[in-house]
C-alpha positions as CSV (number, residue, x, y, z in Angstrom):
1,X,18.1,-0.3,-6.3
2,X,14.7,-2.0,-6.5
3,X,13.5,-4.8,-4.5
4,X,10.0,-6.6,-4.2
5,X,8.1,-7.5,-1.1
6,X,6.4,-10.3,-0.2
7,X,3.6,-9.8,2.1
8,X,0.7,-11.9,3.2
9,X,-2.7,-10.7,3.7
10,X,-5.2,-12.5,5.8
11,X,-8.4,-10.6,5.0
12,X,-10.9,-10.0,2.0
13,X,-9.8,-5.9,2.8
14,X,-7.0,-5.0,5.1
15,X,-4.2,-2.4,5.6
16,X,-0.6,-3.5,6.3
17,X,1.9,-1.3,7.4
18,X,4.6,-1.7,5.7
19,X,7.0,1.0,6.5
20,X,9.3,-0.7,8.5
21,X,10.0,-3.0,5.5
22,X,10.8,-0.1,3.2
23,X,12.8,1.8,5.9
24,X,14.9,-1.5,5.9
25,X,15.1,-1.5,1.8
26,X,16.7,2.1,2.2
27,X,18.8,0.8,4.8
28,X,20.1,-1.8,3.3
29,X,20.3,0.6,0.1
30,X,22.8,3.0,1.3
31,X,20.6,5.9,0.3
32,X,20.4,9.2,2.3
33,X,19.0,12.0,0.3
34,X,16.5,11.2,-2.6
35,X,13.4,9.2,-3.4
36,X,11.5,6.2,-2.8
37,X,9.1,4.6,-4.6
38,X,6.4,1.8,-3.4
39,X,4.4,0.4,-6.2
40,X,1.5,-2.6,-5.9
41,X,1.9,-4.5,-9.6
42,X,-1.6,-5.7,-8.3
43,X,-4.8,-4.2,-9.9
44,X,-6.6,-5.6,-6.9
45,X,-4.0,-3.8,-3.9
46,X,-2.8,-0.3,-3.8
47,X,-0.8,1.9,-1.3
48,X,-1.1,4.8,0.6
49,X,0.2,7.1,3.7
50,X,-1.8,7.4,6.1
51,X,-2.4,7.4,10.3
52,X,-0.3,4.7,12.1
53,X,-1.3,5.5,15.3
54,X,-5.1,4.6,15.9
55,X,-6.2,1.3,14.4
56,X,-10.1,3.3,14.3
57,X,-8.6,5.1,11.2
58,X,-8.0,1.8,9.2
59,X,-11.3,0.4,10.3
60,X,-13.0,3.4,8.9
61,X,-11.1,3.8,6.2
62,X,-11.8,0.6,4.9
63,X,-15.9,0.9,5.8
64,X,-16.0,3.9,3.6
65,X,-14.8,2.1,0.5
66,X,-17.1,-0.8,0.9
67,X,-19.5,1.5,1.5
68,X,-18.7,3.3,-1.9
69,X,-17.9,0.2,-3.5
70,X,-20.1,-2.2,-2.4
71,X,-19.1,-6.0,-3.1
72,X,-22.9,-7.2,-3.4
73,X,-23.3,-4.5,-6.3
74,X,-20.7,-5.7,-8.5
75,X,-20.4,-9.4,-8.6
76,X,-22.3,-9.9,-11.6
77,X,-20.6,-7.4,-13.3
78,X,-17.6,-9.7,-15.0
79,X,-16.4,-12.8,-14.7
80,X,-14.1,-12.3,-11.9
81,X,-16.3,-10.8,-9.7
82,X,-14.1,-8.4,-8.2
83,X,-15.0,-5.2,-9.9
84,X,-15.1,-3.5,-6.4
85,X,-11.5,-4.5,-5.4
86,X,-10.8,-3.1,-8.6
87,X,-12.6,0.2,-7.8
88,X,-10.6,0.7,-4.7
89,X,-7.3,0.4,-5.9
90,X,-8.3,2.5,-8.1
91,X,-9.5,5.6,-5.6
92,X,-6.1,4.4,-3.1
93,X,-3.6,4.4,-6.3
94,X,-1.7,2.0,-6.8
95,X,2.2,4.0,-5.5
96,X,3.2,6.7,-3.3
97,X,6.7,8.2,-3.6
98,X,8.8,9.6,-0.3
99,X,11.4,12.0,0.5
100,X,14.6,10.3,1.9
101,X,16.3,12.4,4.2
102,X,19.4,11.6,6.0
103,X,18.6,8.1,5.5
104,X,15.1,8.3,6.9
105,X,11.9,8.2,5.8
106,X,10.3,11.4,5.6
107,X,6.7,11.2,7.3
108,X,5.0,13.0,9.2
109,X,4.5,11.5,13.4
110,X,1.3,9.3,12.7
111,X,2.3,8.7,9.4
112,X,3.1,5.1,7.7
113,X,3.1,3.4,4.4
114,X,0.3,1.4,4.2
115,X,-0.4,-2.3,1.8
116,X,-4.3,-1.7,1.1
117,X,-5.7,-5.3,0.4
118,X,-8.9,-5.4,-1.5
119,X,-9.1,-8.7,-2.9
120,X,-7.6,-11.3,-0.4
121,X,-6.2,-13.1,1.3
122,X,-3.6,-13.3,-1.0
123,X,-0.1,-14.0,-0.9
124,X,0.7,-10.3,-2.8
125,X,4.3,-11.1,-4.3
126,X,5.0,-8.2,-6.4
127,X,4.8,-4.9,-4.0
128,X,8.0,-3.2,-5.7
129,X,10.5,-0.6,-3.4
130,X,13.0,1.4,-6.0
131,X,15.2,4.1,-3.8
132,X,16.2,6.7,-6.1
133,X,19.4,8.8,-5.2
134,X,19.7,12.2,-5.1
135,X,20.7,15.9,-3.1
């Protein structure tokens, strides 16, 4: 089964946790044991696991890259102007694939899945879910 998310983002770089929508997907899915997959078709979004519990770890997450990538480096770089966006997604990755396990997502206490905004805000219509069933 594969389904695509719609999600909103309000901010130039932000992290959405999207977990609960996926753990809804597999719901609705029927899978217990096997795989899911949670791909950005966005060169300018990726997704990643990471904490859920103290918001300090987004904020600093998010510092470091602009701090890596810098926005006032690269907008001269090609037309779009976006090459650090680009750079991010790149270092995030663009999917992350979970165990399924007796219906549940398999992560770890402060874990979640995570919608890593680099280019926005942007109405981001193609973040793709595909459960894969297996033992």
């Amino acid at each position: 089964m594969r389904k695509t998310l719609t999600i909103d983002t309000k901010k130039r770089d932000e992290m959405i946790d999207i977990t609960h929508y996926v753990q809804d997907i597999i719901n609705r899915s029927g899978l217990k044991e096997g795989l899911v997959v949670v791909q950005s078709l966005h060169t300018t979004a990726g997704i990643t696991v990471n904490e859920n519990a103290d918001p300090d770890v987004k904020t600093d997450f998010l510092r470091r890259l602009d701090e890596i990538y810098p926005w006032h480096h690269t907008s001269d770089l090609h037309g779009e102007g976006n090459t650090a966006a680009h750079m991010k997604t790149s270092t995030v990755g663009h999917a992350q694939t979970i165990i399924v396990t007796n219906g549940e997502l398999v992560l770890g206490t402060w874990q979640g899945i995570y919608l890593c905004e680099f280019d926005g805000p942007r109405s981001r219509r193609k973040v793709s879910v595909k459960t894969i069933h297996g033992e």
